[in-house]
C-alpha positions as CSV (number, residue, x, y, z in Angstrom):
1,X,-7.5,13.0,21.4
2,X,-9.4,13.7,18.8
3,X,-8.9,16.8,16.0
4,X,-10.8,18.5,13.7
5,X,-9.9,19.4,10.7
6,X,-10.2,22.2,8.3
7,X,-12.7,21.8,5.5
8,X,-10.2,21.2,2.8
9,X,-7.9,18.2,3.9
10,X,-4.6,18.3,1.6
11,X,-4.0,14.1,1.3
12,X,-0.6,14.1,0.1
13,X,0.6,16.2,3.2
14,X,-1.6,14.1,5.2
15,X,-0.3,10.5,4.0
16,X,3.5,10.9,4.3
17,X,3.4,11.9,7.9
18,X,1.3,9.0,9.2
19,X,2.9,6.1,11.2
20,X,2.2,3.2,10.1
21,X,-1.2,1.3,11.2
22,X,-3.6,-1.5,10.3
23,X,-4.4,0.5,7.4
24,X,-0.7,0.2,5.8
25,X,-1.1,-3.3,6.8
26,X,-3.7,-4.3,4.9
27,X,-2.7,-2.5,2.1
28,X,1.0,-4.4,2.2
29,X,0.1,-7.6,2.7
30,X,-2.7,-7.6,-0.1
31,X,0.1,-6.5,-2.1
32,X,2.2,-9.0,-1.3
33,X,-0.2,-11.6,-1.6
34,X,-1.2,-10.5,-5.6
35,X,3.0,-10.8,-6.1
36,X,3.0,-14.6,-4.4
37,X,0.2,-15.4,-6.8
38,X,1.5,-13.7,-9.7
39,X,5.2,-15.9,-8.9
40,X,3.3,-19.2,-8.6
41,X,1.6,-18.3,-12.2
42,X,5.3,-17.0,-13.8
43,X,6.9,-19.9,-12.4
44,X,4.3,-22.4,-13.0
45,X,5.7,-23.1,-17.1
46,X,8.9,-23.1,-15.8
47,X,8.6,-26.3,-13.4
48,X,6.7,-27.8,-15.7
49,X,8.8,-27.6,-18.6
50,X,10.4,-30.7,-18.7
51,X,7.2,-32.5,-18.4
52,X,5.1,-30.7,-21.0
53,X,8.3,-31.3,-23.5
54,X,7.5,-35.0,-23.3
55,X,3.7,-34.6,-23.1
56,X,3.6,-32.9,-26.6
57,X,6.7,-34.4,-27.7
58,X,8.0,-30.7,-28.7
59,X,11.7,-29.6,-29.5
60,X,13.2,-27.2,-27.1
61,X,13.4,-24.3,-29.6
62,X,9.5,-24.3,-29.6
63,X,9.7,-24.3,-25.4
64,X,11.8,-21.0,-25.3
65,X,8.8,-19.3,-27.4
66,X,6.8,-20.0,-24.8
67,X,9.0,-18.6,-22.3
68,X,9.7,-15.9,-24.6
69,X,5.9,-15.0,-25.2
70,X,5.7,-14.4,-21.2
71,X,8.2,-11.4,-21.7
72,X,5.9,-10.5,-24.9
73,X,2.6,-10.3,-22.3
74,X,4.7,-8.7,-19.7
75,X,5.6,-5.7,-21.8
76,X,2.6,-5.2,-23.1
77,X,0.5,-5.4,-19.9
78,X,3.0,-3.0,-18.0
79,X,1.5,-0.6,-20.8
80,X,-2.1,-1.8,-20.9
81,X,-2.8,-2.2,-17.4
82,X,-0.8,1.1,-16.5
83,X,-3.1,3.0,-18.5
84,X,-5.9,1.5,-16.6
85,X,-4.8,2.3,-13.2
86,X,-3.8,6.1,-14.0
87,X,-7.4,5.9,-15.7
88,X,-9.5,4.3,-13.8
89,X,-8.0,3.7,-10.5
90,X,-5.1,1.1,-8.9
91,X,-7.5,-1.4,-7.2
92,X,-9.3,-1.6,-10.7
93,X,-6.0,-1.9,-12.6
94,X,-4.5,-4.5,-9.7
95,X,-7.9,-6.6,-9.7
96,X,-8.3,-6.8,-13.4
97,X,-4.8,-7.8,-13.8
98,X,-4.7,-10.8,-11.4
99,X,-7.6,-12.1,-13.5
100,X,-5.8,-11.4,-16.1
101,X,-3.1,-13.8,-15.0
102,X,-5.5,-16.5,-13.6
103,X,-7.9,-16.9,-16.3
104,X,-5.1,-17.6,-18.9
105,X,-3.6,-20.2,-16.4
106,X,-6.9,-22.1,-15.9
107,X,-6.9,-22.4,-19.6
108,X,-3.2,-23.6,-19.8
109,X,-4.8,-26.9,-18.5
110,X,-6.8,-27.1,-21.9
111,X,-3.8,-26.6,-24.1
112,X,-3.5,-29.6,-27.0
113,X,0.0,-28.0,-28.0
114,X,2.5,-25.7,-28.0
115,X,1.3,-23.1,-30.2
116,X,-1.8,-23.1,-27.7
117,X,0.2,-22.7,-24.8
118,X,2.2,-20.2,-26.1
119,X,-0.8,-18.3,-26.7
120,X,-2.5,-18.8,-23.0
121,X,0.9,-18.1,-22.1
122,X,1.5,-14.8,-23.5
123,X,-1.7,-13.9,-22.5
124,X,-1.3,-14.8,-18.8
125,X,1.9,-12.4,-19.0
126,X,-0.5,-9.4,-19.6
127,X,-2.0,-9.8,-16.4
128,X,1.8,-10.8,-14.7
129,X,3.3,-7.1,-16.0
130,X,-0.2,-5.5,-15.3
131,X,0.1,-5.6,-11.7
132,X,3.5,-4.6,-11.2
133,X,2.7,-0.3,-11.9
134,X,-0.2,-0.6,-10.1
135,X,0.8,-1.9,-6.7
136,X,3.9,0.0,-7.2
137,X,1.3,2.7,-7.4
138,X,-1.1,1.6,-4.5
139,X,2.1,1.5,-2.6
140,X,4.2,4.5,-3.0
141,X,0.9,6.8,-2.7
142,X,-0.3,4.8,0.7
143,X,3.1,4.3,2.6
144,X,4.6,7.5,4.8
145,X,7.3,9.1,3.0
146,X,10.2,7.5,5.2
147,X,8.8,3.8,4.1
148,X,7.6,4.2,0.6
149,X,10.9,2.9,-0.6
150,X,11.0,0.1,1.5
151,X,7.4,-1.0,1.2
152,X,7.7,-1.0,-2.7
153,X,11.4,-3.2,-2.5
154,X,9.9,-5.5,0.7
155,X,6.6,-6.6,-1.3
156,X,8.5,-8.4,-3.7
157,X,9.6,-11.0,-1.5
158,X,6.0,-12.5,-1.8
159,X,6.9,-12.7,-5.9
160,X,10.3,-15.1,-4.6
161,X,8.3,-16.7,-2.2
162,X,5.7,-17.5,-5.0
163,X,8.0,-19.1,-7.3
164,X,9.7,-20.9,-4.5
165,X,5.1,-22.1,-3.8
166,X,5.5,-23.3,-7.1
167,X,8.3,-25.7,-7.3
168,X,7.1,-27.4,-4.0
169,X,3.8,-27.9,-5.9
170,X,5.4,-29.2,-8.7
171,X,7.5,-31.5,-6.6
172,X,4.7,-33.3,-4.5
173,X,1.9,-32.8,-6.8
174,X,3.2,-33.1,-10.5
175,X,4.0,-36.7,-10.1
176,X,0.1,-37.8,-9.7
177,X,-1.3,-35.2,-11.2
178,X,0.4,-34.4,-14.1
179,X,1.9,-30.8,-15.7
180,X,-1.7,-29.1,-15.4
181,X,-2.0,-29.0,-11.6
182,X,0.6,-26.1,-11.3
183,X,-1.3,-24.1,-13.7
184,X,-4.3,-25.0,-11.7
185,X,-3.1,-24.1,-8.1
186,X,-1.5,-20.6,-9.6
187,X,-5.0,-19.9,-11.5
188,X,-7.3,-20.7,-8.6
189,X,-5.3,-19.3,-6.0
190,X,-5.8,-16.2,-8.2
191,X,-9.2,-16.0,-8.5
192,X,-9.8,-16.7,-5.2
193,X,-7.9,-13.4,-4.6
194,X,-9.2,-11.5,-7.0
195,X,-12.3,-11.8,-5.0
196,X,-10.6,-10.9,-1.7
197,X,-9.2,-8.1,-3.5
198,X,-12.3,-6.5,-4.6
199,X,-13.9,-6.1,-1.0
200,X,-10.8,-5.0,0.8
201,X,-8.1,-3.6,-1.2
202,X,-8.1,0.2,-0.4
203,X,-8.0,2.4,-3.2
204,X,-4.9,5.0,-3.4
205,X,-6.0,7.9,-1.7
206,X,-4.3,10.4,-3.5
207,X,-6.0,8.8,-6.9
208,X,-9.9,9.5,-5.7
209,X,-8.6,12.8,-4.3
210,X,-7.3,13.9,-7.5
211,X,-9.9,12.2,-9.9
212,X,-13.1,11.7,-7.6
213,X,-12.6,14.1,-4.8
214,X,-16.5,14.0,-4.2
215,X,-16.6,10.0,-3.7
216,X,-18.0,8.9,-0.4
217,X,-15.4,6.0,-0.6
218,X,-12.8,8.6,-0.3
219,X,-14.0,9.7,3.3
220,X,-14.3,6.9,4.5
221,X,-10.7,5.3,3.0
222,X,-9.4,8.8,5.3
223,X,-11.3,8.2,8.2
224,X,-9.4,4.4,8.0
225,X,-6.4,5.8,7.2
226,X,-6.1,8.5,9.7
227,X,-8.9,7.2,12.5
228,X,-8.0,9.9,15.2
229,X,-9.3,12.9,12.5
230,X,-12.6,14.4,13.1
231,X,-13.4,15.3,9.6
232,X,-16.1,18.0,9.4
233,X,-19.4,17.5,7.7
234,X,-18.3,19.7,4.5
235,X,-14.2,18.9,4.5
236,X,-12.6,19.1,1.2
237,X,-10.2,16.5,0.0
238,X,-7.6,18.0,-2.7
239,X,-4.1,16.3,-3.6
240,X,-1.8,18.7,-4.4
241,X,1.2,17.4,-6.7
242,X,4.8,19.3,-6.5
243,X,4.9,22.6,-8.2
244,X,7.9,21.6,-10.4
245,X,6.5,18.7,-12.4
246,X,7.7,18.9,-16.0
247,X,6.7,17.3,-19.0
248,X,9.6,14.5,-19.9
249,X,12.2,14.3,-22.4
250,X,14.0,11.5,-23.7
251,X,17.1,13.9,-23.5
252,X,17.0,14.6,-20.5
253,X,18.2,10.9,-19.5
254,X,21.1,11.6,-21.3
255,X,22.4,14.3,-20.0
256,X,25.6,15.2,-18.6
257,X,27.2,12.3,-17.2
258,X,23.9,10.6,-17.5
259,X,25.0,10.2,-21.4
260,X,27.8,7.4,-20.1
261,X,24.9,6.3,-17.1
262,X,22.4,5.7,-19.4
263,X,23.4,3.8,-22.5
264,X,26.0,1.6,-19.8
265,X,22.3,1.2,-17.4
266,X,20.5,0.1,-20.7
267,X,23.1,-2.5,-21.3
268,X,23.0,-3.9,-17.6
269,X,19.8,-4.5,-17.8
270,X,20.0,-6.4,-20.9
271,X,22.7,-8.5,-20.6
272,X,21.4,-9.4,-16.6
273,X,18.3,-10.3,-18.1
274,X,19.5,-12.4,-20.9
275,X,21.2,-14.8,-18.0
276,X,19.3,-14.4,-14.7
277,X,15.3,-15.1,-16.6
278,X,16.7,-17.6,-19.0
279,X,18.7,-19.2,-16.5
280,X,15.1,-19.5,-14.7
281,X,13.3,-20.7,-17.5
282,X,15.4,-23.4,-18.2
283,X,16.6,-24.4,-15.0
284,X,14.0,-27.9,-14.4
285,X,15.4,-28.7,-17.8
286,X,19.3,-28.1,-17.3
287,X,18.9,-30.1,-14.1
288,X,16.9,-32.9,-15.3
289,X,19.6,-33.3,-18.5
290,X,22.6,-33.3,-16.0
291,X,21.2,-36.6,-14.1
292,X,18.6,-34.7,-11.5
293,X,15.5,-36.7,-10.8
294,X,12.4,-34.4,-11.8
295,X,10.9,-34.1,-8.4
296,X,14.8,-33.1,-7.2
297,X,14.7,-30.9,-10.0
298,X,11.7,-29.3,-8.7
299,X,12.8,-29.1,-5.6
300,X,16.1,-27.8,-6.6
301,X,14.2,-24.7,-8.3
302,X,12.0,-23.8,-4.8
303,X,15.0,-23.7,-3.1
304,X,17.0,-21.2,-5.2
305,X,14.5,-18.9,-4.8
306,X,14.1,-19.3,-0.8
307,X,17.8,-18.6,-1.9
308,X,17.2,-15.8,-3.9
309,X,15.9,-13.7,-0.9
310,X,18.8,-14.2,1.3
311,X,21.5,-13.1,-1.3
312,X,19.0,-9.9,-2.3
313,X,18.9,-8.6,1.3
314,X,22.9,-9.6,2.0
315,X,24.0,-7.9,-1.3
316,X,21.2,-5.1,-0.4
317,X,23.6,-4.2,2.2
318,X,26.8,-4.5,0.3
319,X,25.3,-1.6,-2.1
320,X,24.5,0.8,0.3
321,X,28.6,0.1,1.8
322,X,30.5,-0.1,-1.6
323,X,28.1,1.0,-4.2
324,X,27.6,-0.5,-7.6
325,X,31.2,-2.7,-7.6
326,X,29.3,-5.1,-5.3
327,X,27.2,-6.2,-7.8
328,X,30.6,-7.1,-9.4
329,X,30.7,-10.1,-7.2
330,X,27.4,-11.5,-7.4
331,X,27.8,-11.6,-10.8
332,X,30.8,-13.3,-10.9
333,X,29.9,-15.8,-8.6
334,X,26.8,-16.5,-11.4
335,X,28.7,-17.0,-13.9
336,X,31.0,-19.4,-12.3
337,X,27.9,-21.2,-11.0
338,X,25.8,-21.4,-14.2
339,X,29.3,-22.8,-16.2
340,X,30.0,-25.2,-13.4
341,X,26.3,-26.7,-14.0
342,X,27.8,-28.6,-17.3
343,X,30.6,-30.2,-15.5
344,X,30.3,-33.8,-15.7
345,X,30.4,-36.4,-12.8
346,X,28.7,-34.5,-10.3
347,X,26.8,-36.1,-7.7
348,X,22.6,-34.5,-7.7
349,X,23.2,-32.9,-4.2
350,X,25.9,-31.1,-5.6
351,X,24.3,-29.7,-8.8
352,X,21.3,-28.7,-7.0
353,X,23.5,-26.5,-4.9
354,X,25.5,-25.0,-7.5
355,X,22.1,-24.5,-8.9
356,X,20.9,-22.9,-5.7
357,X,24.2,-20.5,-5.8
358,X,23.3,-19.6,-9.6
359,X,20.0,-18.4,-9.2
360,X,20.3,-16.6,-6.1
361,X,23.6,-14.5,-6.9
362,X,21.7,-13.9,-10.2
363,X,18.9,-13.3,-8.8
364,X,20.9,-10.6,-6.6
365,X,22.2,-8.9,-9.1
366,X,19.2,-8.6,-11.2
367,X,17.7,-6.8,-8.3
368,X,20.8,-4.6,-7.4
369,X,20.4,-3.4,-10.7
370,X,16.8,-2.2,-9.7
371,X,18.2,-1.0,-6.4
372,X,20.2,1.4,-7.9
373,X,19.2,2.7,-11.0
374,X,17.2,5.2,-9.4
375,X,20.1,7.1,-8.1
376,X,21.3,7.9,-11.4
377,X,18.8,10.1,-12.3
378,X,17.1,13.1,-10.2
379,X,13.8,12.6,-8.9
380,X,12.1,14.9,-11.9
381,X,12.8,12.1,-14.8
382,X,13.8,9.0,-11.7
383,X,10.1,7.4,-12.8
384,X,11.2,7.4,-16.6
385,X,14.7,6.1,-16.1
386,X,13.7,2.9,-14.3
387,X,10.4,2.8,-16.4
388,X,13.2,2.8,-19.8
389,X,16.0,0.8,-18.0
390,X,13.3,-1.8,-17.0
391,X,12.2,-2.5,-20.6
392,X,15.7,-3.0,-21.5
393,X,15.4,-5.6,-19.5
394,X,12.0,-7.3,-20.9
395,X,13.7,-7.2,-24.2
396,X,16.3,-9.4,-23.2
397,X,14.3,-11.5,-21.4
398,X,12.2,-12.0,-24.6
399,X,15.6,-12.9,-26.6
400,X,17.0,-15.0,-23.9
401,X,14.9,-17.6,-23.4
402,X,14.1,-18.3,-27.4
403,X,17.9,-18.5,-28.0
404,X,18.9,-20.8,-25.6
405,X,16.1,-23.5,-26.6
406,X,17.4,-22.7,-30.3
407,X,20.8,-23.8,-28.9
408,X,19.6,-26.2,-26.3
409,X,18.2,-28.4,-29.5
410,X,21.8,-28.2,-31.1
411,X,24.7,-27.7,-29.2
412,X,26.0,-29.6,-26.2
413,X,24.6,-28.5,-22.7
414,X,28.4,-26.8,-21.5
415,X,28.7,-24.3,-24.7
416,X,25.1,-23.2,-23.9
417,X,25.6,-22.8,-20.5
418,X,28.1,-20.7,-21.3
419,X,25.8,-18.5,-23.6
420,X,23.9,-17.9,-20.6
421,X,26.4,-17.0,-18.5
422,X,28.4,-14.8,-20.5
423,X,25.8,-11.7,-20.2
424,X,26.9,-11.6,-16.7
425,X,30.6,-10.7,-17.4
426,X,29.1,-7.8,-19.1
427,X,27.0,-7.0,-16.5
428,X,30.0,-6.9,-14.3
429,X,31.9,-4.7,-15.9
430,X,28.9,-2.5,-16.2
431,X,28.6,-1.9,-12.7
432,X,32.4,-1.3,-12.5
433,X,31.4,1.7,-15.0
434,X,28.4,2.5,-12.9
435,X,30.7,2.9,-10.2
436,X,33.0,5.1,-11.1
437,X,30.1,7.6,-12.3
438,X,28.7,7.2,-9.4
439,X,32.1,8.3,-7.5
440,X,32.4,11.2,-10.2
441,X,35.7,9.6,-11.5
442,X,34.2,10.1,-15.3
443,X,35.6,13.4,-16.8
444,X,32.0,14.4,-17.8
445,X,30.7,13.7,-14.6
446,X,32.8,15.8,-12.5
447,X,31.7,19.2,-15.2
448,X,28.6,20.9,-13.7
449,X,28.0,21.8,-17.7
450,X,25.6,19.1,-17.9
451,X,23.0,21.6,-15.8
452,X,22.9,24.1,-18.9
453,X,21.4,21.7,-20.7
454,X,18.1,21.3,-18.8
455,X,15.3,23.7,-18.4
456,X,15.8,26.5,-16.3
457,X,13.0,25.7,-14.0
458,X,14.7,22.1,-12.8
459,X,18.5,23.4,-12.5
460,X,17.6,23.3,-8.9
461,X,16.0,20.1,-8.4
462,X,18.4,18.0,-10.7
463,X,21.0,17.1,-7.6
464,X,18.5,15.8,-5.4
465,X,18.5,12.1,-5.2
């Protein structure tokens, strides 16, 4: 039956109540289609590798710039393209940036030599980091309250599934076609979407309310979203944001027991990064140099990442049983993986699934890290902790990859595989630290002193997770 409502319709309050509809729908699976584009584009230089090292006849230190630049873009666009969407809007901020990624990539095709692709590269990683604030945006402000986390962890299974796209492509298509055809699947899927994006991705709600409350697009995206409302000729939309929103402080991510947390999170992050994205970016290569046939190789990279998405959801329940020490195992398993990868005398079927176990337990354990970070800090400074734990990350993902071509160009294949691996075993330990502050075993942890040390107007809020 239908209602009417009051003239001034609070969004917010409206929003996190609803069950979910076509509306949600839409929203999600638009989402999930910008992350499968934007993993065919990331993954696109990373299947290709071995073949555009022979096309341009370029050492492999000069190939880990170019999967270093990526990382470059990436960082920079989370910052650009944020700015955008808080300014402008998340549709605008999520179309601009899947253009940002496709353009660069129909370029790629064009390149003449490294320092070009590196270039079309880097820029491509504006648009790749540009989208991920802004659909985590879109999402968290569309979903109900008892799915926002869910619908923000569940949409990256179209980024897996993208760079799974990819090495299929590169598989059947590469061998007639050559290295450009990846690029120009990942940058025409992407325009083609960015077009499909611009008539029916729905603005957030909460956005228009709080920037453009007068917007005629704004009734109508609440008449989608909540069809059975009979909104009155003069309603009001407002979006009203919690009472105890603070301005940040760095210090206050190092507070109380969040001053072991922290620095130990920051560490994670780098070290997991530093083996799980260069083991990714140099995978096709590894294989290839072990005896793989390229379209095996190629192959071998789509499947770890159809891998990837079984070990995130297995370990995904392991975390929310033991905690942080599960991690422990994934990681362990990727190092002994990515080591056993040099060993000599094996047959292809066998390297391709030790390479399958590699990239999906580190794959795992790069998203564990994700998965829990937020519970280390309370909800008043959670959005800074990941947003500072994740560039951690980024920075050693820029390293990684540049090192390892620096060594792949000079050392022998099973000391650099064991470069890559080695992060991991800090990693591991890590998330034995992680756990015990997370059980309160740490001395500091277990002092409610910490709580002096924020402002008096948070005390309150800082145990909530």
């Amino acid at each position: 039956m239908d209602q009417t409502r009051a003239s001034e319709v609070d969004v917010g309050a409206l929003l996190e109540n609803r069950r979910l509809s076509r509306f949600h729908a839409v929203t999600f699976g638009l989402c999930l289609l910008i992350l499968f584009v934007d993993g065919l584009d990331y993954s696109a230089v990373n299947v290709a590798a071995p073949a555009i090292l022979k096309a341009f006849q370029a050492d492999r230190s000069a190939m880990g710039v170019v999967f270093g630049s990526v990382f470059v873009g990436i960082l920079a666009g989370s910052v650009i393209f944020g700015y955008i969407g808080d300014r402008y809007g998340r549709k605008i901020g999520a179309v601009l940036g899947v253009l940002a990624y496709s353009i660069p990539a129909l370029l790629t095709v064009f390149a003449t030599s490294i320092d070009q692709l590196t270039i079309f590269r880097a820029a491509a990683g504006l648009g790749m980091g540009g989208v991920i604030p802004n659909i985590v945006a879109l999402l968290t402000e569309s979903a109900p309250k008892r799915f926002r986390v869910t619908f923000v962890m569940a949409v990256f299974v179209g980024y897996s599934s993208g760079n799974a796209a990819i090495g299929q492509v590169a598989a059947w298509l590469m061998p007639e076609f050559g290295w450009p055809i990846v690029f120009l699947v990942a940058g025409f899927a992407g325009l083609t979407l960015s077009v499909i994006l611009a008539f029916l991705l729905p603005e957030s709600i909460p956005f228009l309310a709080a920037s453009k409350p007068q917007a005629p697009q704004l009734r109508l995206l609440v008449a989608r979203a909540a069809p059975e409302l009979k909104l009155a000729p003069d309603s009001r939309f407002v979006y009203r944001r919690p009472v105890h929103e603070i301005e940040f402080s760095l210090k206050l991510l190092f507070s109380g027991y969040r001053r072991i947390a922290t620095p130990v999170i920051w560490l994670a992050f780098f070290a997991e990064s530093m083996t799980y994205l260069t083991l990714t970016a140099w995978l096709v290569v590894i294989l290839e140099q072990v005896g793989v046939a390229p379209r095996q190789a190629a192959l071998a990279y789509s499947y770890s990442q159809l891998g990837a998405i079984v070990a995130i959801l297995v370990l995904a329940r392991l975390l929310d049983r033991f905690g942080p020490r599960a991690s422990v195992l994934s990681a362990c398993i990727a190092v002994a993986a990515i080591v056993a990868l040099g060993i000599q005398g094996l047959s292809p079927a066998l390297v391709t699934t030790i390479a399958v176990v590699a990239v999906a337990c580190g794959s795992a354990t790069h998203q564990s890290l994700i998965g829990m970070v937020g519970g280390f800090y309370p909800t008043v400074i959670r959005g800074n902790g990941v947003g500072y734990a994740t560039g951690m990350g980024r920075v050693g993902a820029i390293a990684g990859p540049i090192v390892a071509g620096f060594l792949l160009s000079r050392l022998p294949l099973q000391q650099v595989l064991f470069f890559i691996a080695a992060p991991d075993l800090v990693v591991a330990l890590a998330c034995l630290a992680l756990d015990r502050v997370a059980r309160a075993e740490w001395p500091v942890a277990q002092s409610p002193a910490w709580k002096r040390e924020l402002p008096e107007q948070v005390r309150p809020l800082v145990e909530s997770k």
